[in-house]
C-alpha positions in Angstrom: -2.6 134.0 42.2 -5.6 131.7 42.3 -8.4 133.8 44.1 -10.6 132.5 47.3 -13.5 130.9 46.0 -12.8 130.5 42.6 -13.2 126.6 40.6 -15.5 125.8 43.8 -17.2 122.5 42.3 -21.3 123.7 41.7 -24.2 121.3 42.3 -27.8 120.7 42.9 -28.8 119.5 46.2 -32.1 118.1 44.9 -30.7 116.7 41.7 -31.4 112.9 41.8 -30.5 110.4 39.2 -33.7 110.2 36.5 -35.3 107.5 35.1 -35.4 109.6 31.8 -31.9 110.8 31.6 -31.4 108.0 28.8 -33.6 109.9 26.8 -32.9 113.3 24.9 -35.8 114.6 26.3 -34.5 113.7 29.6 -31.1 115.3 28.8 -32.5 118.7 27.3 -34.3 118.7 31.1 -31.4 117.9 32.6 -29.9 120.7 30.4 -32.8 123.4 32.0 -32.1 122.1 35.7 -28.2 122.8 35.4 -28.4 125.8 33.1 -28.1 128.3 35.8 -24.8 127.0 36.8 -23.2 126.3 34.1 -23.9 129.6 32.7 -22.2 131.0 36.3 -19.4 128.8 35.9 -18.5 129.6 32.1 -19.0 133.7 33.4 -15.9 132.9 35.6 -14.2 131.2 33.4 -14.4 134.2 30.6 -13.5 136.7 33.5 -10.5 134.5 33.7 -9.8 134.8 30.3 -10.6 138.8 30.2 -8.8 139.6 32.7 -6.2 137.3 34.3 -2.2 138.0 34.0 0.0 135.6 32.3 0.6 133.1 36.0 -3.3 133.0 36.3 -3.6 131.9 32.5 -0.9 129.2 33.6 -2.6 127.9 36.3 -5.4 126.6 34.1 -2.5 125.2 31.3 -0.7 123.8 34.1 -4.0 121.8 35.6 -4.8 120.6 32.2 -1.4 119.2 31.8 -1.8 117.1 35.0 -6.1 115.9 34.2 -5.0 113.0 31.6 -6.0 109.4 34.1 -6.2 111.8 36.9 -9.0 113.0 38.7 -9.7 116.7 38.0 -10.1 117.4 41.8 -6.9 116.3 42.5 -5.4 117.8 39.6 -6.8 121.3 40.6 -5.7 120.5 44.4 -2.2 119.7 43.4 -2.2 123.3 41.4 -3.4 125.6 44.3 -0.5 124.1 45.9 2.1 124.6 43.5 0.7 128.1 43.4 0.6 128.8 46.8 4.4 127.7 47.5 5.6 130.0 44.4 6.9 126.6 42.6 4.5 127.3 39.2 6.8 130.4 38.3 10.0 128.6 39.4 10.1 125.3 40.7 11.8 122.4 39.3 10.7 119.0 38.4 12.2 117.8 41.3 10.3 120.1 43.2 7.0 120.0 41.9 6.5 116.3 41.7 5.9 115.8 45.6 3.4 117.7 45.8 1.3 116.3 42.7 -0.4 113.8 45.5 -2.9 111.4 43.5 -2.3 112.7 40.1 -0.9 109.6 37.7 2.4 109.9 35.9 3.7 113.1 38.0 7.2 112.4 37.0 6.5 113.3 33.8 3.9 115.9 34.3 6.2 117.5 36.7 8.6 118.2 34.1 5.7 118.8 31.5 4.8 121.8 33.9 8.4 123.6 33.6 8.9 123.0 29.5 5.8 124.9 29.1 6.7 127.1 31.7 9.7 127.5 29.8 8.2 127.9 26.6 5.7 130.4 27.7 8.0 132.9 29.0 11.1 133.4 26.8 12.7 137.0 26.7 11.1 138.2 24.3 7.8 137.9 25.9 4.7 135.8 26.6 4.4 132.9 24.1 1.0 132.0 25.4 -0.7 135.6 25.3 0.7 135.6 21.7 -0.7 132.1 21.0 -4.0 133.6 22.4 -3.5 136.6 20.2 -4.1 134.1 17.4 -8.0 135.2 17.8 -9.4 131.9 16.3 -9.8 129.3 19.0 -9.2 126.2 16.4 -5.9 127.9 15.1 -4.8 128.8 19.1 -5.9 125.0 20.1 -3.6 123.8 17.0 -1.0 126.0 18.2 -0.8 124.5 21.4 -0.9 120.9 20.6 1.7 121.8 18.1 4.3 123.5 20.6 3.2 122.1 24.3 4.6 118.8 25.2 1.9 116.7 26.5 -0.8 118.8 25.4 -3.3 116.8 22.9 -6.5 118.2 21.4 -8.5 117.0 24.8 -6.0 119.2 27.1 -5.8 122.3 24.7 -9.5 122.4 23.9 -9.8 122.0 28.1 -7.2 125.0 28.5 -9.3 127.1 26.0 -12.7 126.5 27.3 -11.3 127.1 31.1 -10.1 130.6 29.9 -13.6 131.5 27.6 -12.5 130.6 24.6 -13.6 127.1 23.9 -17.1 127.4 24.1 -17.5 125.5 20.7 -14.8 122.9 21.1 -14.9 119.6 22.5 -13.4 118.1 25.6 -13.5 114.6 24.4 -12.5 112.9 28.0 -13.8 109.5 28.8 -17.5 110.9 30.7 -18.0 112.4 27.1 -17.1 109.7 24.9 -19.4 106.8 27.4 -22.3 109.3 27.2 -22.1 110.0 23.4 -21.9 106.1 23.2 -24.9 106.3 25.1 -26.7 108.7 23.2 -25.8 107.0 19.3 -23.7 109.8 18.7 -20.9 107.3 18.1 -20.9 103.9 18.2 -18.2 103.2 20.8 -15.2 104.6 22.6 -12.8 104.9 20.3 -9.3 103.2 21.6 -7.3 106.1 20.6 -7.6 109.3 19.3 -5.7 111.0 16.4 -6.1 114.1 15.4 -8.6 112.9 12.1 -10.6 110.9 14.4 -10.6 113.2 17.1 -12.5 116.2 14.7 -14.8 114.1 13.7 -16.1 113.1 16.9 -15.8 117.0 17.8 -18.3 117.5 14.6 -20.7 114.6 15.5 -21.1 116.3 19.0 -21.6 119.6 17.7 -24.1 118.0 15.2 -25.7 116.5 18.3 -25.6 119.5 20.0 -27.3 121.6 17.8 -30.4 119.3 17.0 -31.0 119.1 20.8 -30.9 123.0 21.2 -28.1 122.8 23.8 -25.0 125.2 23.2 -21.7 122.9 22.9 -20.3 124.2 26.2 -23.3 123.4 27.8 -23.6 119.8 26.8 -19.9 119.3 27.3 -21.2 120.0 31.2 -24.2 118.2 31.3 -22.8 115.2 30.1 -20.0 115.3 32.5 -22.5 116.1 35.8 -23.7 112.2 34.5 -20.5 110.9 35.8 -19.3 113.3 38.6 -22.7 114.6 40.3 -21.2 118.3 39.8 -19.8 121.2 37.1 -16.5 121.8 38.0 -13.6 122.4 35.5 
């Protein structure tokens, strides 16, 4: 079960927008202002990971299964409910899809939900703990695009960070890609994203990441306050 207070949205009452934020100085500053809470944030997320049972590790798959055009409040929302009713261990589609209020395409997450629920616990035990046995967080994110429908490397990478084990993979979302526009890390949004281009962008921000001194988790979260004002999931 999802526990009182956890994935409570963290922000800086003072924080106002910068006229230097443009700048990599101003984003390394930014970096020292947040750094408190996104190192408190990424703590909970790797006591999730530690410690968590299989249905706790689900509720994080299941959210990002439902974040793709959907705001990640929502998304989270739309989970706690599921969870609270007892439909993420047993609901159907036909069940679940009411209550995914504001989240796009919830027909098809809906079902999305149950195949991995499916998938994840077969008979012979917990296909996600044994995709997480895998040790290497590249190999368990290729495993999970590989075998979860409607997982892409965005959604697993998301998953994996959200449990601790992301911390150098990126969660190439539309706030990262504007803001590494921004920055010259690439010179525009890409229109889609295959799995080639996709890594490459992943290196480039790492690249990025390491001449500004930032750790890649870190970045992934001050680059996403820019949009949303807070460090959430």
């Amino acid at each position: 079960m999802i526990r009182q207070g956890e994935c409570i949205g963290l922000s800086l009452e003072d924080e106002q927008p910068r006229d230097d934020e443009a700048s990599l100085e101003g984003l390394v500053s930014q970096h020292e202002r947040l750094q408190r809470l996104i190192e408190q944030r990424l703590s909970e997320f790797s006591k999730i990971g530690r410690a968590a049972d299989d249905q706790r590790l689900f509720e994080e798959l299941a959210f990002c299964l439902l974040t793709p055009q959907s705001r990640a409040r929502r998304c989270w929302a739309a989970v706690e409910l599921l969870s609270e009713k007892g439909l993420l261990p047993s609901g159907h589609p036909e069940d679940i899809h009411p209550l995914l209020v504001g989240v796009r395409f919830k027909y098809t997450k809906a079902r999305r939900i149950c195949q991995a629920r499916t998938l994840f616990h077969r008979e012979e035990g917990s296909a996600l703990r044994k995709a997480l046995d895998l040790g290497d967080p590249r190999e368990i994110r290729e495993w999970l695009v590989e075998n979860v429908n409607g997982m892409g490397y965005k959604e697993a990478s998301h998953f994996l960070r959200n449990i601790g084990r992301g911390g150098d993979l990126a969660i190439l979302d539309r706030h990262i890609l504007k803001n590494l526009v921004r920055y010259g890390v690439i010179p525009e949004v890409p229109r889609t994203l295959n799995r080639k281009r996709y890594l490459e962008i992943e290196e480039q921000m790492r690249s990025f990441a390491a001449k500004l001194g930032i750790p890649m988790d870190h970045l992934d979260f001050v680059l996403w306050y820019r949009e949303a004002g807070e460090i959430f999931k």
